[in-house]
C-alpha positions, 0 to 999 in steps of 0.5 A, a space after each residue: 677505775 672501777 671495773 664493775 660499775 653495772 650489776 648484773 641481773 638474773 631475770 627469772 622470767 627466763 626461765 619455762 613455768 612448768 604446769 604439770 597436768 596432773 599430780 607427779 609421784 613423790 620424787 626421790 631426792 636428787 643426789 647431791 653434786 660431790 665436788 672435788 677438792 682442790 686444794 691448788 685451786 683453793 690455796 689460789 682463791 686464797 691468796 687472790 683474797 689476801 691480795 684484794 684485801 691488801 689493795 682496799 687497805 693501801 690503796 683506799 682505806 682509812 683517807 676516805 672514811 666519812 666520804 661521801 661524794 666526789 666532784 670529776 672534772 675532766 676530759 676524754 679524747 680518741 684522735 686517729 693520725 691522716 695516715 690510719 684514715 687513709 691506710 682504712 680507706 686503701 684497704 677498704 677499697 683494696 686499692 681502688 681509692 685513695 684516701 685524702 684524711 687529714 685524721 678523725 678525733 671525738 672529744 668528750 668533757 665531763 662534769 660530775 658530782 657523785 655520791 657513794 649512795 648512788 646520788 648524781 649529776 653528770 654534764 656531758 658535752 663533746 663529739 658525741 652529743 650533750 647530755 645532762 643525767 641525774 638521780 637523786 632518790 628515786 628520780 631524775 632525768 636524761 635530758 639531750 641538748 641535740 634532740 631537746 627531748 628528755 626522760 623522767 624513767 631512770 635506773 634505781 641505785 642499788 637497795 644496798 648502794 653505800 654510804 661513804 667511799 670507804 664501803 664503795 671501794 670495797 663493794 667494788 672489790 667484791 664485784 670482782 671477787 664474786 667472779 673470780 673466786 666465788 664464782 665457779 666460771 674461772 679454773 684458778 692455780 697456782 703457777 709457781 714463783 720468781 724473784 724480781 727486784 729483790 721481791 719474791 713473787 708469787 704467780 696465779 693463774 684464773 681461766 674461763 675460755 671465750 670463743 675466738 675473735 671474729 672480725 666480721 662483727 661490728 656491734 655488741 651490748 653495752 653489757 659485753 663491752 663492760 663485762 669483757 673482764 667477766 671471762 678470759 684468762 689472767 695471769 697475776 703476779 703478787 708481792 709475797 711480802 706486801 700482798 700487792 699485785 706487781 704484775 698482770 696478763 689479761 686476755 678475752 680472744 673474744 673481745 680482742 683484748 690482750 694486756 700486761 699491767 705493771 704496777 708501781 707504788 708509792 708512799 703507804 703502798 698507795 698506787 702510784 703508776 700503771 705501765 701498760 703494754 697493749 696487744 689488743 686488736 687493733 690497738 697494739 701499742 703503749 700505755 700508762 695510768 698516772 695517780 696524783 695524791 693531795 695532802 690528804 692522802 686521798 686521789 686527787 687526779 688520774 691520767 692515762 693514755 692508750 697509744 699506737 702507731 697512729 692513734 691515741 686515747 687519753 683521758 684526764 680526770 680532777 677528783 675533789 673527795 667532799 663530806 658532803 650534808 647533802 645533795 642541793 648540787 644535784 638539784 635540776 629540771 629539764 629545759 622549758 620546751 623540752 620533750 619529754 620521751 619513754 625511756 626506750 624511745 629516748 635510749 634507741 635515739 642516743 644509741 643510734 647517734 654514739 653508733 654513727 659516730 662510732 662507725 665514722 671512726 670504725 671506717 677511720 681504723 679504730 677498733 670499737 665495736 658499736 653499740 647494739 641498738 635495742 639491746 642492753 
């Protein structure tokens, strides 16, 4: 999973010009900021380092040299019992209606060839609509089989994107290290050590406060939800022999979510499983990550589900790594016919109909804040 798939962007623009209406008096330097060491913190940082470097090396590394696209195939459900329909609707209505629902579900399938430059083609079909988005260069198209509209203004990849998985991965490990050890935004620790299984595990702590979650807010940008990881308070436990993570408590107040990953490992350290125990608003209850090799030693499939007392979301996804000598797969046109729109138009659409259906399965109990219209 990656967990950085978005940059974030600083817009100068944000900032006040400053016209002065005549010459100012030569300024005294400003005195520098004397930060305080801190060799906890530091010796923290540095074992987070160790441990991100021990996680591209076992868990990426040398299968992957030389890739350069991978082909998804798979699916992505959310399905709600009749019972937590009708306990939404009860205490909606506090009584006053009982509700009839034989449950609500969306299901969504997916195809996809991706490559480390940034290249893509991305088939989406399901509850939520049917999509077609592709890049290749500096153009592509979104096209919407329900609005029969498409459009041609579309983000760039990244001016440094990658040429193989192999530097992939690691960039996605750096998106992480740049928040949580480049970064000033996490206090990091250390918090002492256990014994496990015959392990020696060594325990650090990374905090950034949030505000506390308010139940009354239904919407959020597309960026707060991906980027719940940015803030919040992590707890991590490592193998002191293996430098691996074995054990991690993650919670944002803000965002409802409270989580401890187990993690399992196999042949060469490769990640095998993830256990999971949920305390998120709304979604209290078990999970799991399953991670299948081919002889290759590269991914070959990945699994997961997330589960509570009456409701369900699962995913499964085929994975088919490629050397690929270039991008003929990703060559497309929108539909004769078709509309073409302004990016904004096309974007204030789409939102509105995953918001509706969002909010259909709001009102059926699931906990998904929608998406807010107009806003990144």
């Amino acid at each position: 999973m990656r967990l950085s798939v978005l940059p974030l962007l600083l817009v100068a623009s944000l900032l006040p010009a400053q016209t002065p209406a005549k010459p100012a008096a030569k300024a005294k330097p400003a005195a520098k900021a004397v930060t305080k060491a801190n060799p906890d913190a530091d010796a923290a940082r540095k074992v987070l380092q160790e441990t991100l470097d021990a996680v591209n090396n076992a868990w990426f590394g040398q299968p992957y040299q030389g890739i350069n696209a991978v082909q998804l195939q798979g699916t992505l459900g959310i399905s709600l019992s009749g019972a937590a329909v009708n306990q939404k609707v009860d205490s909606l209505s506090q009584g006053a209606v009982k509700g009839n629902s034989t449950g609500g579900q969306a299901n969504l399938r997916v195809k996809s060839t991706y490559f480390a430059n940034g290249d893509f083609r991305t088939d989406l079909a399901g509850d939520f609509g049917t999509l077609l988005y592709t890049r290749r260069g500096n153009r592509g198209f979104l096209y919407s089989k329900e609005q029969n509209a498409y459009t041609t203004r579309i983000d760039l990849a990244p001016a440094d994107a990658p040429l193989t998985y192999t530097s992939w991965f690691r960039q996605t490990l750096n998106d992480i290290k740049a928040v949580y050890i480049d970064a000033p935004t996490f206090s990091a620790s250390q918090a002492g050590e256990e014994t496990s299984e015959g392990r020696t595990l060594q325990r650090l702590v990374f905090n950034a406060p949030t505000a506390g979650w308010d139940a009354k807010k239904r919407e959020q940008s597309v960026a707060q939800s991906l980027g719940f990881w940015k803030r919040g308070r992590l707890e991590v436990a490592i193998d002191k022999a293996t430098k691996q993570p074995v054990r991690m408590d993650f919670r944002n107040d803000e965002q409802g979510v409270h989580t401890r990953c187990t993690f399992t490992y196999g042949n060469a350290g490769r990640l095998q499983a993830i256990d999971i125990s949920n305390s998120s608003r709304g979604f209290e209850g078990p999970g799991w990550l399953r991670v299948g090799y081919g002889g290759d030693g590269r991914m070959s499939n990945l699994a997961g589900e997330l589960a509570s007392q009456d409701k369900k979301v699962s995913f499964a996804m085929d994975m088919n790594w490629t050397k690929a000598t270039g991008a003929a797969e990703l060559v497309a046109v929108p539909p004769a016919g078709a509309t073409k729109r302004g990016r904004e138009d096309m974007e204030t659409q789409l939102a509105l109909g995953a918001a509706s259906r969002i909010f259909d399965l709001q009102r059926a109990g699931l906990n998904l804040r929608s998406i807010a219209i107009g806003g990144k």
